[in-house]
LOFI-541658 format. One record per residue (C-alpha): x, y, z; residue in three letters. Coordinates in pm, whole numbers, padded with zeros to 5 digits, always signed. Layout:
REM residues N
XYZALA ...
//
This chain:
REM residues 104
+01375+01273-01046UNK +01060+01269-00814UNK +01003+00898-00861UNK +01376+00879-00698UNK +01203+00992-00377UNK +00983+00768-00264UNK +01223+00505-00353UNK +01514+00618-00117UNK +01220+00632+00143UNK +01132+00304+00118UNK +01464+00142+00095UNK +01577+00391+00414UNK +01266+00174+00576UNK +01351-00076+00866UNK +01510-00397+00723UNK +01193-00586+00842UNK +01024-00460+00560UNK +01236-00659+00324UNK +01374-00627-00013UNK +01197-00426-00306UNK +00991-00650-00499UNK +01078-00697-00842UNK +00980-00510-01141UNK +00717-00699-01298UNK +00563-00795-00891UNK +00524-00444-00853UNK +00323-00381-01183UNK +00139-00669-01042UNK +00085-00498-00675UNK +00002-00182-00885UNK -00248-00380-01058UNK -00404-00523-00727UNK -00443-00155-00586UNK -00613-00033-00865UNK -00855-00314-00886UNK -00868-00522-00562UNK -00821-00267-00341UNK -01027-00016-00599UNK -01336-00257-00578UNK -01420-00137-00182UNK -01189+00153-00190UNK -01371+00298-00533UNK -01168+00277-00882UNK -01013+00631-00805UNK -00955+00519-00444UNK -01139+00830-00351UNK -01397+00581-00103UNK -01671+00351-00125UNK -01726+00098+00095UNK -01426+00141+00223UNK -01252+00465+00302UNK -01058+00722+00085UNK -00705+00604+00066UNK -00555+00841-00195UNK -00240+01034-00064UNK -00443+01366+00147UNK -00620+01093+00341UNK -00335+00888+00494UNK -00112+01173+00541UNK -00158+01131+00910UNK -00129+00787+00918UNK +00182+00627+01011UNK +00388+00409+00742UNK +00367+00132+00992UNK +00063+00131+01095UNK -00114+00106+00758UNK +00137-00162+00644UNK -00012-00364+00962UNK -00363-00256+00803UNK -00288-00410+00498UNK -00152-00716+00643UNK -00370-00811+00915UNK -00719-00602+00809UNK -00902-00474+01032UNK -01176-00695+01229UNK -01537-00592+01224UNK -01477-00431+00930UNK -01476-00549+00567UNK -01116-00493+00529UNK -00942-00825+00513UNK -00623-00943+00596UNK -00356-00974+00278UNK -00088-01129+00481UNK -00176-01500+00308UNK -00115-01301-00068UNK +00115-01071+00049UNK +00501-01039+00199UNK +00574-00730+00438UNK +00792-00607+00153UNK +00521-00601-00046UNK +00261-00413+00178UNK +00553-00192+00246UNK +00558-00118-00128UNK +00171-00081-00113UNK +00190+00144+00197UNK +00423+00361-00004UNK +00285+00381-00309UNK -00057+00481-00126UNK +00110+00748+00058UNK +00273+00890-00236UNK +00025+00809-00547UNK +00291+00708-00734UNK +00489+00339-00770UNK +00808+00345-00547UNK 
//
């Protein structure tokens, strides 16, 4: 019942954000958190070179704004820009699954 949650959420988002990907994408984008994102981020995304991005952490960010984050990076850092790998539905799905710790 608590996976149901996030779900609802992020099909309540803005059509903009697109459709949910499908199944086996988002064991992929799961996949790509853990690991690409996990390689800067550390494997428990707890921080490395990059900054913690488990749940506690982005509670004050807004949904849109770290979407935008994940598409377009952020210059003079060393986070880059996913929008050539990824859709908006899919950073959506990323976004969400970041804020919540769990797969939408």
């Amino acid at each position: 019942m608590l996976r149901l949650a996030p779900l609802l959420a992020l099909l309540a988002a803005p059509a903009a954000a697109g459709a949910l990907p499908p199944l086996d994408r988002a064991a992929e984008l799961e996949h790509l958190v853990r690991q690409d994102c996990g390689a800067c981020h550390g494997m428990t995304l707890a921080g490395g070179l990059g900054p913690d991005i488990r749940p506690a952490a982005l509670a004050a960010l807004d949904r849109t704004a770290l979407v935008s984050v994940i598409l377009d990076g952020r210059p003079g850092t060393a986070m880059p820009p996913w929008r050539p790998l990824l859709s908006e539905a899919e950073a959506a799905w990323i976004a969400e699954y970041l804020r919540t710790g769990d797969a939408p």
